[in-house]
C-alpha positions in Angstrom: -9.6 -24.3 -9.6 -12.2 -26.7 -8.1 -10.8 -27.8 -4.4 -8.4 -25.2 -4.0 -9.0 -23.0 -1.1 -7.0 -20.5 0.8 -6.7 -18.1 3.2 -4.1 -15.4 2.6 -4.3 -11.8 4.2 -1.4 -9.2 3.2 -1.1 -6.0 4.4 1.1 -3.9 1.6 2.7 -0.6 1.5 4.0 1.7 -0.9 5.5 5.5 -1.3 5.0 8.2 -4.0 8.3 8.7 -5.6 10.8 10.4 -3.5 8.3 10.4 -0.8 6.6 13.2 -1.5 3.2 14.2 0.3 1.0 14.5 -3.3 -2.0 12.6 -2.1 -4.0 15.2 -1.3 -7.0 14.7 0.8 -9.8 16.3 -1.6 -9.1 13.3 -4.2 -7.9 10.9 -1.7 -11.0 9.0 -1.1 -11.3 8.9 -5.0 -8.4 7.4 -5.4 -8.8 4.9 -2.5 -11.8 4.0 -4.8 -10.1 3.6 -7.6 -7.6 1.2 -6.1 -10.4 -0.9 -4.9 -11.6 -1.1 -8.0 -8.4 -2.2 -9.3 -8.2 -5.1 -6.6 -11.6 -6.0 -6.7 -11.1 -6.4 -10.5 -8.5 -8.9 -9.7 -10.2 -10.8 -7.6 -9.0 -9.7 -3.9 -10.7 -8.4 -1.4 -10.0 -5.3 -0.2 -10.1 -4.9 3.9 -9.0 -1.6 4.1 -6.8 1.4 2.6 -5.2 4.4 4.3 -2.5 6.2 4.1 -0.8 9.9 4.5 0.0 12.0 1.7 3.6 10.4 0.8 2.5 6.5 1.3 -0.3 4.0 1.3 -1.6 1.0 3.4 -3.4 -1.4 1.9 -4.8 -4.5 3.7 -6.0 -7.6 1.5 -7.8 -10.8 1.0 -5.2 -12.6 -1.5 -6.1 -14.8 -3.7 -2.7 -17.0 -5.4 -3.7 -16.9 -9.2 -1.7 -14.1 -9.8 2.0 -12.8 -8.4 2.1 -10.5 -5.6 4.5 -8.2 -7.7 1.8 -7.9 -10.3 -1.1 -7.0 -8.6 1.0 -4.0 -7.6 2.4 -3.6 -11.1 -1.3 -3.0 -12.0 -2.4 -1.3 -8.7 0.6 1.3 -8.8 0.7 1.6 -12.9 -2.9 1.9 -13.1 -3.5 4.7 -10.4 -0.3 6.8 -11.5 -1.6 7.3 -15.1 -5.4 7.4 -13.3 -3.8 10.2 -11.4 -2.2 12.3 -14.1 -5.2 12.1 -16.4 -7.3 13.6 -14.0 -4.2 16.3 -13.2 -4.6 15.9 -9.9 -0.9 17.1 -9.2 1.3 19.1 -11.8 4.0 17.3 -13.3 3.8 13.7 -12.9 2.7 11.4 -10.3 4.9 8.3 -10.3 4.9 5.5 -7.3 8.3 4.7 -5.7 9.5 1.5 -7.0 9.2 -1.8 -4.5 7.0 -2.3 -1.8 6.5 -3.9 1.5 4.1 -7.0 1.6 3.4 -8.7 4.4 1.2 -11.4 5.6 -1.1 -11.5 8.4 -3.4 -14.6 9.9 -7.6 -14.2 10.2 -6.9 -13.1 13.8 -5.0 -10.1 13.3 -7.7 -8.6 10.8 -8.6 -6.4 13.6 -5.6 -5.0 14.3 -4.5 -4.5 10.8 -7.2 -2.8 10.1 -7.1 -0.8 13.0 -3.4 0.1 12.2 -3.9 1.4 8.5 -7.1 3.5 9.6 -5.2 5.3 12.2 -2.4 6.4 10.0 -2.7 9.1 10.7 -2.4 9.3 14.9 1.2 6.5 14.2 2.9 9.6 12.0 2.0 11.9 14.9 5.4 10.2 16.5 7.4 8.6 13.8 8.6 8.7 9.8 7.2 6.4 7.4 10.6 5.6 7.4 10.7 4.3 10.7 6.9 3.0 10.3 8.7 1.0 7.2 12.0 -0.2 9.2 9.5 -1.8 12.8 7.7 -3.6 10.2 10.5 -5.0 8.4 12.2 -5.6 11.5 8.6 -7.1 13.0 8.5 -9.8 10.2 11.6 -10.4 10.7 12.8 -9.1 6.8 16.5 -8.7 6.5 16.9 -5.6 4.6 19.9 -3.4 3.3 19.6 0.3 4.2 20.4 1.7 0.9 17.1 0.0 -0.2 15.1 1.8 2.2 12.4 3.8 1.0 14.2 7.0 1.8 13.0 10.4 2.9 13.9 13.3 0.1 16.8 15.3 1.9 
């Protein structure tokens, strides 16, 4: 749309289904591609992806033609069936339902990306569950519990 311009960074986060570690680093990279791909196709930029075997973070130029929720209808939808075409886990690979998006200003690009591509080093000391509750509580997100992405007990 002619003079429309924006500036929108998220940085988004997701779980495999019942948080378990299935992204396995021999076809992580691939699939970091792949979901790339899939943002790139829509028109976003990607700034950077990284994650541990039971989540992703995903950092992002937004553009506003198209809902949040269905970029990651088509990002999570798209890279489950991806996944279980190439058989990359037995049985089948299925995202956890919701997601955390949140936005970030031009400054904090550094950081952000700083934060995803150490995921690593953060899970050293704490859960993605309590990764997922500081940055709820950071943005200052009311949340319930029982809609906490949950560990699998």
């Amino acid at each position: 749309m002619a003079n429309t311009f924006t500036q929108i960074y998220l940085h988004l986060v997701f779980a495999v289904q019942n948080r378990t570690s299935l992204i396995q680093p021999k076809w992580k990279d691939e699939l970091y591609k792949y979901i790339t791909g899939i943002i790139q196709t829509n028109s976003h930029k990607l700034i950077a992806i990284n994650g541990m075997p039971d989540h992703l973070h995903i950092a992002i130029g937004y553009k506003p033609h198209q809902l949040i929720s269905n970029l990651l209808q088509d990002v999570k939808g798209s890279s489950s069936k991806w996944i279980n075409e190439k058989k990359f886990v037995k049985g089948k690979f299925i995202w956890q339902e919701g997601y955390g998006a949140f936005s970030f200003s031009h400054s904090q690009i550094d950081r952000v990306v700083k934060y995803i591509s150490n995921q690593e080093r953060h899970h050293k000391n704490k859960t993605f569950q309590e990764e997922y509750i500081q940055l709820l509580k950071k943005y200052n997100i009311g949340f319930d519990e029982k809609y906490i992405l949950k560990d699998v007990t």
